[in-house]
Structures are given as structure tokens and as C-alpha cells.
N, CA, C and O atoms as a Maestro MAE file, in Angstrom:
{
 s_m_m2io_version
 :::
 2.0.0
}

f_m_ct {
 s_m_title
 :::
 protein
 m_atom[244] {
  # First column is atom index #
  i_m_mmod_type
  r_m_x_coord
  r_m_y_coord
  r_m_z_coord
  i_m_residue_number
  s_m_chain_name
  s_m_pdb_residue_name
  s_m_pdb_atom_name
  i_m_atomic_number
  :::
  1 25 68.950 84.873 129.426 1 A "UNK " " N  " 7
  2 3 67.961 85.450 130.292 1 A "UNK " " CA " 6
  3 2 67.222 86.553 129.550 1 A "UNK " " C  " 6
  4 15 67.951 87.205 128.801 1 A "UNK " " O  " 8
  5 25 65.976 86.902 129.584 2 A "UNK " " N  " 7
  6 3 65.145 87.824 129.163 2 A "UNK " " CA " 6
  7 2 65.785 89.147 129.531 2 A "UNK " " C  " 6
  8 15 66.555 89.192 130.489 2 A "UNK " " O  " 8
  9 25 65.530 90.123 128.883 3 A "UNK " " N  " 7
  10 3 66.170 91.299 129.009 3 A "UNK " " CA " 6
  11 2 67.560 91.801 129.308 3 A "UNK " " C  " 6
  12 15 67.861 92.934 129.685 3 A "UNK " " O  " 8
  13 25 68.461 90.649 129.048 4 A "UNK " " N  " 7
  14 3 69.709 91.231 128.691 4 A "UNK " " CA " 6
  15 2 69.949 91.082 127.241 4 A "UNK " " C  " 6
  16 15 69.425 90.326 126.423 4 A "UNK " " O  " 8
  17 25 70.919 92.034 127.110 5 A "UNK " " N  " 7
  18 3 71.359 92.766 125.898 5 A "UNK " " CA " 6
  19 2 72.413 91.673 125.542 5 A "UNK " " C  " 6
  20 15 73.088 91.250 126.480 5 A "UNK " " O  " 8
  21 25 72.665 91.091 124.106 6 A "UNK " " N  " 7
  22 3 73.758 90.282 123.705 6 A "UNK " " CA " 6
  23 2 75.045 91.137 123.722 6 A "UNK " " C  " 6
  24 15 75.199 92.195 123.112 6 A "UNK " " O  " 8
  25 25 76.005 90.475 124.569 7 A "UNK " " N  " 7
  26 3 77.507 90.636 124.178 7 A "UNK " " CA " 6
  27 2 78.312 90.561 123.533 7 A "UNK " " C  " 6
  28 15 79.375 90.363 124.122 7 A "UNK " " O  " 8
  29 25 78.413 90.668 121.744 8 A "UNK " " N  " 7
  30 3 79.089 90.344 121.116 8 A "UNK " " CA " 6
  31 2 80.498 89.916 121.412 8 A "UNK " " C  " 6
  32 15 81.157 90.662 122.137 8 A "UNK " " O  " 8
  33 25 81.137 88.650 120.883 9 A "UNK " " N  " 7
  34 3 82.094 87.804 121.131 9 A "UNK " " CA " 6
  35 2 83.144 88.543 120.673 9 A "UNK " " C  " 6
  36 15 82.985 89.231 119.665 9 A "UNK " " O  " 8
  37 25 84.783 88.502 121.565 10 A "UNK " " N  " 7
  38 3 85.849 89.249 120.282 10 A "UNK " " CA " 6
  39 2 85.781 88.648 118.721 10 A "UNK " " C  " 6
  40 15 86.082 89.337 117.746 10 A "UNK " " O  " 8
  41 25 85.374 87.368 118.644 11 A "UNK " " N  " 7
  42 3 85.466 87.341 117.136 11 A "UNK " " CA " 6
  43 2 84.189 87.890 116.301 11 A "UNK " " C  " 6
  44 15 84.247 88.379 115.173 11 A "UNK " " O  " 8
  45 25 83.148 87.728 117.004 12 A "UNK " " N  " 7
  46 3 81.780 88.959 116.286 12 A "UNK " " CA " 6
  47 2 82.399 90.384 115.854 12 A "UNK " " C  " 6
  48 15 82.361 90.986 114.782 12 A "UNK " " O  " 8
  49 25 83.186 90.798 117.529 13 A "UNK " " N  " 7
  50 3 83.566 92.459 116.973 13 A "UNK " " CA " 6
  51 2 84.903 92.244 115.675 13 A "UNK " " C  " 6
  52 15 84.928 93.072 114.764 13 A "UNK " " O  " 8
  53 25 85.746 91.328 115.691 14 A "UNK " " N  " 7
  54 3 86.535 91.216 114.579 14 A "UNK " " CA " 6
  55 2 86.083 91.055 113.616 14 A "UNK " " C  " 6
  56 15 86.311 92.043 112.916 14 A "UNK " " O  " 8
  57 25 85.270 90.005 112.875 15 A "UNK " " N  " 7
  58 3 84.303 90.092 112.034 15 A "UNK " " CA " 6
  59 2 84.018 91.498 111.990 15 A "UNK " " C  " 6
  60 15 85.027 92.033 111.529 15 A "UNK " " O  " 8
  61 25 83.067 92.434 112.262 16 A "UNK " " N  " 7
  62 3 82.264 93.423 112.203 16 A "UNK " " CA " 6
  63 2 83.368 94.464 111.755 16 A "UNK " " C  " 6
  64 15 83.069 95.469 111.110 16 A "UNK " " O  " 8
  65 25 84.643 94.167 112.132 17 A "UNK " " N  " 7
  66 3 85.560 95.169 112.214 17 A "UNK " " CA " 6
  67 2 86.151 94.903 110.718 17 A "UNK " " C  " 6
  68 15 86.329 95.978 110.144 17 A "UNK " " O  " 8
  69 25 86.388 94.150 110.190 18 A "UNK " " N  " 7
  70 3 86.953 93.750 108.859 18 A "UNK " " CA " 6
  71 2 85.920 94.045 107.771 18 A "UNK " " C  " 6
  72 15 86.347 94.271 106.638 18 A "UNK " " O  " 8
  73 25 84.316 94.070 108.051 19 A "UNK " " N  " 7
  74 3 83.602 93.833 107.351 19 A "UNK " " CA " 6
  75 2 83.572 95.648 106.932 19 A "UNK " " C  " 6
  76 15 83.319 96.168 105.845 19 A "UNK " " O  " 8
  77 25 83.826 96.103 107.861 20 A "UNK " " N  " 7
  78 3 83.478 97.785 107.575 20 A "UNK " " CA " 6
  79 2 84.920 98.250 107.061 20 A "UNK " " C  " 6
  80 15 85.050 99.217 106.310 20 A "UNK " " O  " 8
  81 25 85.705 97.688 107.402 21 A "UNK " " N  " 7
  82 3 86.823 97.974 106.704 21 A "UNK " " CA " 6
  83 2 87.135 97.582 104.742 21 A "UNK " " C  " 6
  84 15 87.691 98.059 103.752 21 A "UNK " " O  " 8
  85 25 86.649 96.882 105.004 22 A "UNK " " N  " 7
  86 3 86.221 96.458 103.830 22 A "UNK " " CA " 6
  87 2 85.339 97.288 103.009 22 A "UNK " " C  " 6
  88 15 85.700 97.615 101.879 22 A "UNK " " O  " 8
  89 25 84.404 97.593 103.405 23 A "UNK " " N  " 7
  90 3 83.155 98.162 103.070 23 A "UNK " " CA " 6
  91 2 83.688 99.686 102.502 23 A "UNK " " C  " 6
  92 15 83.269 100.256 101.495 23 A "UNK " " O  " 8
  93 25 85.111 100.348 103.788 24 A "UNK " " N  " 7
  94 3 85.579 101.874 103.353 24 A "UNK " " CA " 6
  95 2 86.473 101.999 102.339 24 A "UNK " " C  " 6
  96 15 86.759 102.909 101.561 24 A "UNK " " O  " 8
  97 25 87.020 100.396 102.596 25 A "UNK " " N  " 7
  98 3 88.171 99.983 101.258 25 A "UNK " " CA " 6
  99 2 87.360 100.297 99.985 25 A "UNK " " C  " 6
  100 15 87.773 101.237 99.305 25 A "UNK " " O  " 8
  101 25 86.134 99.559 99.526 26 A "UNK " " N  " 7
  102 3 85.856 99.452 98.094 26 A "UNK " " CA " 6
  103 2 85.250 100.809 98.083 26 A "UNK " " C  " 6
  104 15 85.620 101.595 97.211 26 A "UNK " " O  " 8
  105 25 84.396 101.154 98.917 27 A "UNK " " N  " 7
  106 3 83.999 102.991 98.936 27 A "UNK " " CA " 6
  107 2 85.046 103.835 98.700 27 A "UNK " " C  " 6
  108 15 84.714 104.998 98.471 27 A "UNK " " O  " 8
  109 25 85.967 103.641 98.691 28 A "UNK " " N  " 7
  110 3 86.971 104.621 98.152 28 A "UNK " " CA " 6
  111 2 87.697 104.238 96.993 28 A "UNK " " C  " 6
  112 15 88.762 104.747 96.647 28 A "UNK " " O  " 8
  113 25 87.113 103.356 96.421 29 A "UNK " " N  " 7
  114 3 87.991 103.317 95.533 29 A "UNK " " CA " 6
  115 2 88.837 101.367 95.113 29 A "UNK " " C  " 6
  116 15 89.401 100.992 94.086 29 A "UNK " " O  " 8
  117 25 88.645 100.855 95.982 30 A "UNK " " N  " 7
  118 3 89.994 99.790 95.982 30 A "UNK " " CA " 6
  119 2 88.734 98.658 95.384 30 A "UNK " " C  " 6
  120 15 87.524 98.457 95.278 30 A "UNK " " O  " 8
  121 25 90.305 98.063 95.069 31 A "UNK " " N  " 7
  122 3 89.307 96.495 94.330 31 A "UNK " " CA " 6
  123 2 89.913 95.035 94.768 31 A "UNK " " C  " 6
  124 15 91.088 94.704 94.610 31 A "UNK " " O  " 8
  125 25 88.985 94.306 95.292 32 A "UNK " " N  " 7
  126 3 89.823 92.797 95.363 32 A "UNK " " CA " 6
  127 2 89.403 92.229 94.274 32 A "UNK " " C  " 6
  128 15 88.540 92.352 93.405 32 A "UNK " " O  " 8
  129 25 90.598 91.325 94.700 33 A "UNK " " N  " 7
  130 3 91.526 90.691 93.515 33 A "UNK " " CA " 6
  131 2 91.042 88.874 93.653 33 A "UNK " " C  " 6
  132 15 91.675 88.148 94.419 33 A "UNK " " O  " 8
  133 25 90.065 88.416 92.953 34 A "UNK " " N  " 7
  134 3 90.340 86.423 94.072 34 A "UNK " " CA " 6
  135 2 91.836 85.902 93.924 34 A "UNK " " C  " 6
  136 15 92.732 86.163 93.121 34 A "UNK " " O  " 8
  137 25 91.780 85.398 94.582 35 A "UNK " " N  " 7
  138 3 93.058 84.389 94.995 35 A "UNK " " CA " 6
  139 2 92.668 82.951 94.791 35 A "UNK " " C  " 6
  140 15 91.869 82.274 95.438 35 A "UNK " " O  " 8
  141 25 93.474 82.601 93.652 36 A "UNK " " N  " 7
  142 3 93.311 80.904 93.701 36 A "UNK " " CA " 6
  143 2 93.356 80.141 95.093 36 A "UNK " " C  " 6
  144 15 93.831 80.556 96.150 36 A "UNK " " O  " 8
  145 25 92.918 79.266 94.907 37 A "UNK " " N  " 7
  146 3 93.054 78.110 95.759 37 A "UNK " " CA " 6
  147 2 94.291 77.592 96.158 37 A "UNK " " C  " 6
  148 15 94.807 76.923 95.263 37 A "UNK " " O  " 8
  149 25 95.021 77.673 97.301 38 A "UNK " " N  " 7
  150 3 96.328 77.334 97.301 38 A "UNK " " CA " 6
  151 2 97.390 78.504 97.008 38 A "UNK " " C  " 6
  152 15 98.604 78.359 96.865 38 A "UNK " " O  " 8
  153 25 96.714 79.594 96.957 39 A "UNK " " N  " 7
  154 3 97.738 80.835 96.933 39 A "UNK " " CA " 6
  155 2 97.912 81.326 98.104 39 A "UNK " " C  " 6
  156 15 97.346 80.749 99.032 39 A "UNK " " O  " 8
  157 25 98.685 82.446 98.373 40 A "UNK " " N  " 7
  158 3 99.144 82.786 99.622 40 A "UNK " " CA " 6
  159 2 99.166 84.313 99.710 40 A "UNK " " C  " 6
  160 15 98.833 84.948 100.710 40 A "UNK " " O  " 8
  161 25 99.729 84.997 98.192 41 A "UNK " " N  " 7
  162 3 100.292 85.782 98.176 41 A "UNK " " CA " 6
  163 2 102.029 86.487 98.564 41 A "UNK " " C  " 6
  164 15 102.686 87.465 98.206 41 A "UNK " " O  " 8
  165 25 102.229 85.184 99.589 42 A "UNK " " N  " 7
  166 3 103.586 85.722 99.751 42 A "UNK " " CA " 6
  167 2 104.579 84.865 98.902 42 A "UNK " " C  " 6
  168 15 104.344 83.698 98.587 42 A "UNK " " O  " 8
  169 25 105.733 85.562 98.554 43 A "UNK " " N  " 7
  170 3 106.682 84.838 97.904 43 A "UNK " " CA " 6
  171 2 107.176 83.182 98.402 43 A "UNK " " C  " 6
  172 15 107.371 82.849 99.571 43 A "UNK " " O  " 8
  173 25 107.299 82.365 97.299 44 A "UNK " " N  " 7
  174 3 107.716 81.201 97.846 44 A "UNK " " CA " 6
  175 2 108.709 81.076 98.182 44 A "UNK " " C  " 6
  176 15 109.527 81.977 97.997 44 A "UNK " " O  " 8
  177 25 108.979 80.146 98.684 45 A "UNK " " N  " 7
  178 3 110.280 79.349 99.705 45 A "UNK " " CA " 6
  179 2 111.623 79.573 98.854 45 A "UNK " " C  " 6
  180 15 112.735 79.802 99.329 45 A "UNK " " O  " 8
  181 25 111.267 79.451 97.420 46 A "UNK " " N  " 7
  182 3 112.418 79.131 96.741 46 A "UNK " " CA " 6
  183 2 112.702 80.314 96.120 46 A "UNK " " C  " 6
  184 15 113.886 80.394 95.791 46 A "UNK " " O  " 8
  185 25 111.655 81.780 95.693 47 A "UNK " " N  " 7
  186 3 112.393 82.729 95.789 47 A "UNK " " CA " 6
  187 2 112.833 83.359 97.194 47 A "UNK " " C  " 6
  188 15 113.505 84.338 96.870 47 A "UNK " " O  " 8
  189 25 112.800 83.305 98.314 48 A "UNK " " N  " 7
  190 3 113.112 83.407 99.446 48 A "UNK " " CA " 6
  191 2 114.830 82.861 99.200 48 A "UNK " " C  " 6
  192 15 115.619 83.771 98.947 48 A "UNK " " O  " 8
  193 25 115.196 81.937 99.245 49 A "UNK " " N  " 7
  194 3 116.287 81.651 99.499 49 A "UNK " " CA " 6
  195 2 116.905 82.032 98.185 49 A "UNK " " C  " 6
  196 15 118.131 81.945 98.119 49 A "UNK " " O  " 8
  197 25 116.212 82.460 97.085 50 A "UNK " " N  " 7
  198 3 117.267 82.449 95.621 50 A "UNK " " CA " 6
  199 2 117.577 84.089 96.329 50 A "UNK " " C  " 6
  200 15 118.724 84.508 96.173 50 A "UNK " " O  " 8
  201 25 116.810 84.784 96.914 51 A "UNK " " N  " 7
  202 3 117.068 85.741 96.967 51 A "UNK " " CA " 6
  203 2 118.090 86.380 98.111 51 A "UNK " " C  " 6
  204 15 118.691 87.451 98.030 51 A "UNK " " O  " 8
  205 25 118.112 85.578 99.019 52 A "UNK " " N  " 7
  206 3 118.891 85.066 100.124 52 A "UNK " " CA " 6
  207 2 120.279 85.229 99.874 52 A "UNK " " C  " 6
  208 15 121.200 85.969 100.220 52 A "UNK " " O  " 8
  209 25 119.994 83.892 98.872 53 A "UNK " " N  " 7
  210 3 121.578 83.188 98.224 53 A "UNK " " CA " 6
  211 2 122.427 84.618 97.555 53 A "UNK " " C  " 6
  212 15 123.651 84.745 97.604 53 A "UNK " " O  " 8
  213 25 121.398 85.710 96.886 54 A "UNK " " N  " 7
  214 3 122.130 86.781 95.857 54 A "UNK " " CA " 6
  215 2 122.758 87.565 97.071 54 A "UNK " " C  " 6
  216 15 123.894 88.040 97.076 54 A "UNK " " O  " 8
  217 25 121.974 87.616 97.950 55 A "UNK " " N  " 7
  218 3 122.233 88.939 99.467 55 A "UNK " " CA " 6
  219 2 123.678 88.755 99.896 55 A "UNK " " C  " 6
  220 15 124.531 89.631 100.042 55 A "UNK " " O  " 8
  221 25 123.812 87.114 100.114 56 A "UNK " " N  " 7
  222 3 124.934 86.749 101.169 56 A "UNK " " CA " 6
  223 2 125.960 87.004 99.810 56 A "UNK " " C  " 6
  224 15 126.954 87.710 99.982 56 A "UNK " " O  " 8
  225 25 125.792 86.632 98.963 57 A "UNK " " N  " 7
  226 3 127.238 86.297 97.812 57 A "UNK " " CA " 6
  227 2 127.716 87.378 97.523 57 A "UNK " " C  " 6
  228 15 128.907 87.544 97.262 57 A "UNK " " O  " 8
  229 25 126.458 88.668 97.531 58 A "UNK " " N  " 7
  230 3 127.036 90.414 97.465 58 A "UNK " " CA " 6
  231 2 128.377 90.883 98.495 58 A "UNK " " C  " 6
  232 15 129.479 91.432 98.488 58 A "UNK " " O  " 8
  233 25 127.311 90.177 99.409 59 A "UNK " " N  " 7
  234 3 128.014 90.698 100.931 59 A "UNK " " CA " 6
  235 2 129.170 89.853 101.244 59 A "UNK " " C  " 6
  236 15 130.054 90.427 101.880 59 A "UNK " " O  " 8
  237 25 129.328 88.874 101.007 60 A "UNK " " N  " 7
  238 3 131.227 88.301 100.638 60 A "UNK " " CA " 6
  239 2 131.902 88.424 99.848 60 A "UNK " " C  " 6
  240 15 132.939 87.763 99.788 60 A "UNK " " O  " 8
  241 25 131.564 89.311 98.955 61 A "UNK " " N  " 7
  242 3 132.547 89.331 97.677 61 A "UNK " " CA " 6
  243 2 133.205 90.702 98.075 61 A "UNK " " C  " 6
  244 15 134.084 91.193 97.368 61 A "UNK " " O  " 8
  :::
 }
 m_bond[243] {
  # First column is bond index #
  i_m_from
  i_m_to
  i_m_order
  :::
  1 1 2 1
  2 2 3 1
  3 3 4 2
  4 3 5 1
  5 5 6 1
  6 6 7 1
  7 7 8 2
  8 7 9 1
  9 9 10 1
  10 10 11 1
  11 11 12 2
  12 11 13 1
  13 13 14 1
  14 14 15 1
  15 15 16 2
  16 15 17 1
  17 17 18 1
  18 18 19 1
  19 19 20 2
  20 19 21 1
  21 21 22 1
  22 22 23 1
  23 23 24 2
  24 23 25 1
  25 25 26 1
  26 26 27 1
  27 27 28 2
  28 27 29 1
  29 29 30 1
  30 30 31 1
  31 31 32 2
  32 31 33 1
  33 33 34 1
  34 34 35 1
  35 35 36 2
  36 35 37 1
  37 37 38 1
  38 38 39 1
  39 39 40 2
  40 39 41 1
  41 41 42 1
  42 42 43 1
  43 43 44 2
  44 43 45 1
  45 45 46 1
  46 46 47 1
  47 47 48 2
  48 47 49 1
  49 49 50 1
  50 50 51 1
  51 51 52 2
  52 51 53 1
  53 53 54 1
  54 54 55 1
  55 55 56 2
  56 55 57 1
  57 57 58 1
  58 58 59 1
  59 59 60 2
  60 59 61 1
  61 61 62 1
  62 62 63 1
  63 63 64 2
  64 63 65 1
  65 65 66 1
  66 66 67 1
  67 67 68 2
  68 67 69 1
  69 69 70 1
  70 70 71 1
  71 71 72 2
  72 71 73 1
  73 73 74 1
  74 74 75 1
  75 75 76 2
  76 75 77 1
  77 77 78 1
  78 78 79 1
  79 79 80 2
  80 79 81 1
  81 81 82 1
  82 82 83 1
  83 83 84 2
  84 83 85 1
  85 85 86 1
  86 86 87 1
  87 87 88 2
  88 87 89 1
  89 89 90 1
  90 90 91 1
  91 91 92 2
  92 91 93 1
  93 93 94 1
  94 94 95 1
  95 95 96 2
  96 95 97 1
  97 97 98 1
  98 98 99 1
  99 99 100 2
  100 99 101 1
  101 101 102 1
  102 102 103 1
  103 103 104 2
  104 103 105 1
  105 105 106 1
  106 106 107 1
  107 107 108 2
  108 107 109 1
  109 109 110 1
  110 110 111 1
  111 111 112 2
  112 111 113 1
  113 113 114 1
  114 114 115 1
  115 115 116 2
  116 115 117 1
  117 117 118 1
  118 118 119 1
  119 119 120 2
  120 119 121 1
  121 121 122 1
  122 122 123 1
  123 123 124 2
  124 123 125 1
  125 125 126 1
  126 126 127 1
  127 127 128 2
  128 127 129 1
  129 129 130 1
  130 130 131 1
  131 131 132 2
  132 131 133 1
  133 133 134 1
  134 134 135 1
  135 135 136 2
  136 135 137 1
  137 137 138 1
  138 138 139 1
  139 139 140 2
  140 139 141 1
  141 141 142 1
  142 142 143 1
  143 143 144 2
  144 143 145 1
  145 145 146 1
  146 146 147 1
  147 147 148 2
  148 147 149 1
  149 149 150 1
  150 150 151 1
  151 151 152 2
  152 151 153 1
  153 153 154 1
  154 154 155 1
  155 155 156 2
  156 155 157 1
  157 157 158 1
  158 158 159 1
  159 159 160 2
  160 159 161 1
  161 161 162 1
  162 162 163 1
  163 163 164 2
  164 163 165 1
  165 165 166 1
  166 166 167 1
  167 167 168 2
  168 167 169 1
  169 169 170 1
  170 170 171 1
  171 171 172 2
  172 171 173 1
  173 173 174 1
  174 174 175 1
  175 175 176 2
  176 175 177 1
  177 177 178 1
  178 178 179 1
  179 179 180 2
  180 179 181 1
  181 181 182 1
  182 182 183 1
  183 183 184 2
  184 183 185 1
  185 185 186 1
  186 186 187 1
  187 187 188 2
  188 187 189 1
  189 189 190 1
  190 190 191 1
  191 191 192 2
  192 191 193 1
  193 193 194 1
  194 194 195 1
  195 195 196 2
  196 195 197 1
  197 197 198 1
  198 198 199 1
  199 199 200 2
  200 199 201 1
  201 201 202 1
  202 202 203 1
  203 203 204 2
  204 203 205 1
  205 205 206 1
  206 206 207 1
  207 207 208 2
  208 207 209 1
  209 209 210 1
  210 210 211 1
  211 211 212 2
  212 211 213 1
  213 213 214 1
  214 214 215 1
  215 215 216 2
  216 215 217 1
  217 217 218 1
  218 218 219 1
  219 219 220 2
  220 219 221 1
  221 221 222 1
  222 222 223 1
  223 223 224 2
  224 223 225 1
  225 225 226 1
  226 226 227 1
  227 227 228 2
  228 227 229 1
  229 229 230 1
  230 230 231 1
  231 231 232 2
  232 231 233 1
  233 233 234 1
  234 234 235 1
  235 235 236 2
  236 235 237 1
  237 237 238 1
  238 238 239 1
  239 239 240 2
  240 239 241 1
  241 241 242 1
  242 242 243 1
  243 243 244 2
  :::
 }
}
């Protein structure tokens, strides 16, 4: 309708919200890093459980 004002969507304000966050991140200082294709950043499955495996064998011995 004519003369109403747009409502930005929660994902517009999320967007908008990451983008300025971003924006105070590299303004101060910080740097990204790319991430391959297929990365995650979090540790894999298999150090997960190697690390697992060291926890429990501490803790029964």
C-alpha cells in the first residue's frame, strides 16, 4: 500500500545485524580468514572420539 513504511523481516534485521558486526570486527582490528569448501572449523569426528578415548582411559586407570 502507498505510504506505509517497509517492515523489515527478522532475517533482514539479522542480516543487518551481522553485517555491522562485522563491519566493528574489521574496524578494530580483526581479520577473516576464507574457509575452504567443505570446512567447518570444528574438530572432526575422529579427533572427538581419539580425544574421548584418552579422557575415559585417564579416568579408569
Amino acid at each position: 500500500m502507498p505510504g506505509k513504511e517497509h517492515q523489515p523481516t527478522p532475517k533482514e534485521l539479522r542480516s543487518r545485524k551481522i553485517a555491522e558486526q562485522t563491519a566493528a570486527f574489521l574496524k578494530a582490528g580483526g581479520k577473516i580468514k576464507e574457509v575452504s569448501p567443505g570446512a567447518s572449523g570444528l574438530p572432526s569426528i575422529k579427533d572427538v572420539k581419539r580425544s574421548y578415548q584418552v579422557s575415559i582411559r585417564g579416568f579408569l586407570s
